[in-house]
N, C-alpha and C positions, 0 to 999 in steps of 0.2 A: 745705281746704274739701271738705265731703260733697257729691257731685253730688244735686241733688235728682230724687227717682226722681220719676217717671212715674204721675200718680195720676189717677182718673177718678172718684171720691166721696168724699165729705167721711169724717174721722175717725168709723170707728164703734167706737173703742175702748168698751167697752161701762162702765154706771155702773148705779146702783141704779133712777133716772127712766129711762133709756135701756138698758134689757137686749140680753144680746144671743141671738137666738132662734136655739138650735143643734135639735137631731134632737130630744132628750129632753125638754125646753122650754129657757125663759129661764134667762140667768147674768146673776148680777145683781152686781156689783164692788162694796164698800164699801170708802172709801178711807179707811187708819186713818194719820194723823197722825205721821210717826215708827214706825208699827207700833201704836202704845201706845189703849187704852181700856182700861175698870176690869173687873173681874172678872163685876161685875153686865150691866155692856153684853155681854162674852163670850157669859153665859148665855143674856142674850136671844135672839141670835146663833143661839145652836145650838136653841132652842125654834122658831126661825124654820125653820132649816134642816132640823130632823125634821118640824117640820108640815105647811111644805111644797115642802121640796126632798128632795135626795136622803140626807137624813139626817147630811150631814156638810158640815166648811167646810174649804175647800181655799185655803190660805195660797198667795200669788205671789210674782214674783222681786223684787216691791216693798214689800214685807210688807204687802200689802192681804190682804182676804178677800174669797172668791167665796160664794154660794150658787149652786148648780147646781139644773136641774130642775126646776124649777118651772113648773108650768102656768101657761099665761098667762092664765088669768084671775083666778091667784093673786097675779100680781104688783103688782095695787095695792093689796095685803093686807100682803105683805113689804115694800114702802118704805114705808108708813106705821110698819109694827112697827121699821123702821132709822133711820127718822124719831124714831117715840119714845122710843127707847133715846138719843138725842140724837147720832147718827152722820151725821146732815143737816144740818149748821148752817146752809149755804146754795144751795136748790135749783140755782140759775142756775151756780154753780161746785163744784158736787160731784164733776166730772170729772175738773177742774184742782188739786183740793188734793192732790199729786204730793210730796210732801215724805218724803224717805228721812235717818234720823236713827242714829248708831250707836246701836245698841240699848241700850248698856251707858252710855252719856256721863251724868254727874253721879252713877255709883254704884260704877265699878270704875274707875282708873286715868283713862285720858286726860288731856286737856290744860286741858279747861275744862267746863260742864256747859251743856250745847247746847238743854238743854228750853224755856228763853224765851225762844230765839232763834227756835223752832222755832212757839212757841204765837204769838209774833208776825205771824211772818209766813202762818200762817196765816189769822189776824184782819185784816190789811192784806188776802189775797186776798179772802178774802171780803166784806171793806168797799168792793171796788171792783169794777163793775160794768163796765169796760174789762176787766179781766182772765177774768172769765168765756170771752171769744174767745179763750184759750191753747187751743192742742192738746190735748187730751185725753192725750197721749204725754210732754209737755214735761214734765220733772224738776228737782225741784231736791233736793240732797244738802248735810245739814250732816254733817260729818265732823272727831271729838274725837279720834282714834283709830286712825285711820288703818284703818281695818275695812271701810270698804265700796267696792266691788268694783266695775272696771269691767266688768263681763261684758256680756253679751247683754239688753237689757231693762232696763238699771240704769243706763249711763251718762246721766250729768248731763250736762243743758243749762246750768245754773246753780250753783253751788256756793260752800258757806263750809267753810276748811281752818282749824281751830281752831290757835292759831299757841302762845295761851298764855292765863290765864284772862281776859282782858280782850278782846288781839285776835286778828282774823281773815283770811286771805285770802282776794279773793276769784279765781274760777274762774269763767271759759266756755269749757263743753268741752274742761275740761282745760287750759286754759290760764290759767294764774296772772296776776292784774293786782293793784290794789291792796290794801293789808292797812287794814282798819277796825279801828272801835271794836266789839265785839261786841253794847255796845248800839243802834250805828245798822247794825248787819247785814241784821239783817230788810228795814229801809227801802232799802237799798242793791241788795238782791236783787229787791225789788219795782220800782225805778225800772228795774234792768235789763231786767226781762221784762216793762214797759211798751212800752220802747225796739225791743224784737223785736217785739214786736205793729207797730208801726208801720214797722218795716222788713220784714216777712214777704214782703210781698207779697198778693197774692188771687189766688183761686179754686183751682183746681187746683193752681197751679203752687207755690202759696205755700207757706212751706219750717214744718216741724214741728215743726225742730232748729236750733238755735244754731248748729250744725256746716253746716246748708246757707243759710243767708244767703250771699249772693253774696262776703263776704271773710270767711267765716267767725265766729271771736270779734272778729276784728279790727274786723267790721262795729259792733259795739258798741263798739268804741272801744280794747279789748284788747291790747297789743302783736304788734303782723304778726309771725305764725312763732314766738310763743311755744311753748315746749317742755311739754307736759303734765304737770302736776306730779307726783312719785314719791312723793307723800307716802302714795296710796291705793292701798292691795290688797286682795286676798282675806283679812285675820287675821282669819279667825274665829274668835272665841274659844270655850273647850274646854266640850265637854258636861260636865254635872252641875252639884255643889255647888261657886260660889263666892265667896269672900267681899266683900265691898261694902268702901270706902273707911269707911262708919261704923259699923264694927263689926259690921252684920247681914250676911245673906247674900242669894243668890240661885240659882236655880237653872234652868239650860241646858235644856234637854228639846227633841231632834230631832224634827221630825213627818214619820218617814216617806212618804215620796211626795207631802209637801205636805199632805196629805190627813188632817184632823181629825176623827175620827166621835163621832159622842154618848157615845161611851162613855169614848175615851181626853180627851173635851171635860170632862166627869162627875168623871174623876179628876185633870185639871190644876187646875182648880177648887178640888177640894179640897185641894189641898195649896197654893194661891195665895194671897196675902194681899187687899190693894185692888187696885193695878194689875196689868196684864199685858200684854210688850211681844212683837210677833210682828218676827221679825227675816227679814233680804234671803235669810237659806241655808234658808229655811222650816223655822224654828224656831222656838220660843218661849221668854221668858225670866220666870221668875216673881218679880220683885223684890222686896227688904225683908221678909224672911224672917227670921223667927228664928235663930241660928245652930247653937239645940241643937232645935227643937222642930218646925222645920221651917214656923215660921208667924210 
């Protein structure tokens, strides 16, 4: 059990409605689903971020994107433009859609293909107006692949460990409990992080993390002193061109420092097809690619 630290105001983990106003203006968090939106929402993205931020979009340790910069009296300029690109499904929980997906699940390898599990449960959050009150911090990780990472910023409070294509285990905080259907995953994961809401506690003291409930995972119901499973590490899979499970390919491309500018936005673009997924090592993967043409 995580001691719960010592807090004296509420989560200002910052969102697109709720920026967060540093020196130069507001940073404004868009949370991308798995990492993934279409190539046309990217553009928008970066049209926003030259007009008026600081010209570039700066990918995090949760494959979200930020816009930096931005004068505040631009800001309700740029959540409307993240609004109509269609990156707002639902104002009230735009904070809480916290969902880390391997990047590569249903096109290279793994165990099972994680994207309906993923588009689920995001639809369950946002259908439920209880859930909105998650921490703005609370994670949840599906994992095909064994690829993502428990680092700084990325461990899961909630998790699904693709077992095989059908099912799943699940995880709190590392700790392995029972193995589902992968089509009742989604709902499994949502009644879970019902269940913390109601044992959190309030006001200050009230815990962020599955890991600081007073018995931990176990709190939810989880086997006491469960051992964290080994199933997940850092494999990140290798830069460049590779090939997909159906015959086309995909292509890796590192983004330096995080940091995406108009220009190197301009050129992933082009060579991108429909989708485009931003992954946990802030990078980007350009899927469904030709395998001679690059498209």
């Amino acid at each position: 059990m995580a001691p719960v630290p010592t807090r004296h105001r509420a989560d200002q983990c910052p969102g697109v409605l709720r920026p967060w106003l540093a020196d130069d203006g507001a940073l404004l968090r868009i949370r991308l689903v798995g990492g993934r939106l279409s190539a046309t929402q990217l553009a928008g993205l970066a049209t926003l971020a030259a007009t008026h931020g600081d010209g570039s979009l700066h990918v995090t340790g949760r494959a979200n994107l930020q816009v930096r910069a931005v004068p505040p009296d631009a800001v309700p300029t740029v959540a409307e433009g993240v609004a109509g690109l269609g990156l707002l499904p639902s104002p009230a929980h735009e904070r809480v859609r916290n969902v880390l997906l391997s990047p590569l699940t249903g096109r290279r390898g793994g165990r099972a293909d994680l994207r309906p599990v993923a588009d689920r449960l995001d639809a369950l959050l946002c259908a439920d107006e209880d859930l909105a009150a998650l921490p703005a911090r609370f994670l949840f990780a599906l994992d095909d692949r064994g690829d993502l990472s428990r680092g700084p910023g990325r461990e899961a409070d909630l998790a699904l460990v693709a077992l095989d294509p059908t099912t799943g285990r699940l995880e709190a905080a590392g700790a392995p409990g029972q193995t589902v259907p992968l089509d009742r995953a989604a709902d499994e994961l949502v009644a879970l992080a019902r269940r913390f809401l109601a044992l959190r506690g309030e006001g200050p003291s009230a815990a962020w993390h599955v890991a600081e409930l007073p018995a931990g995972p176990a709190t939810l119901g989880f086997p006491p002193g469960a051992a964290p499973s080994a199933d997940r590490g850092a494999h990140r899979p290798s830069y460049g061109r590779l090939a997909q499970d159906d015959g086309r390919s995909l292509l890796h491309v590192e983004i330096p420092g995080g940091t995406l500018t108009h220009a190197s936005t301009t050129d992933l673009l082009a060579a991108a097809g429909h989708d485009v997924v931003f992954t946990p090592w802030r990078s980007v993967v350009l899927p469904d690619l030709d395998p001679e043409e690059g498209r």
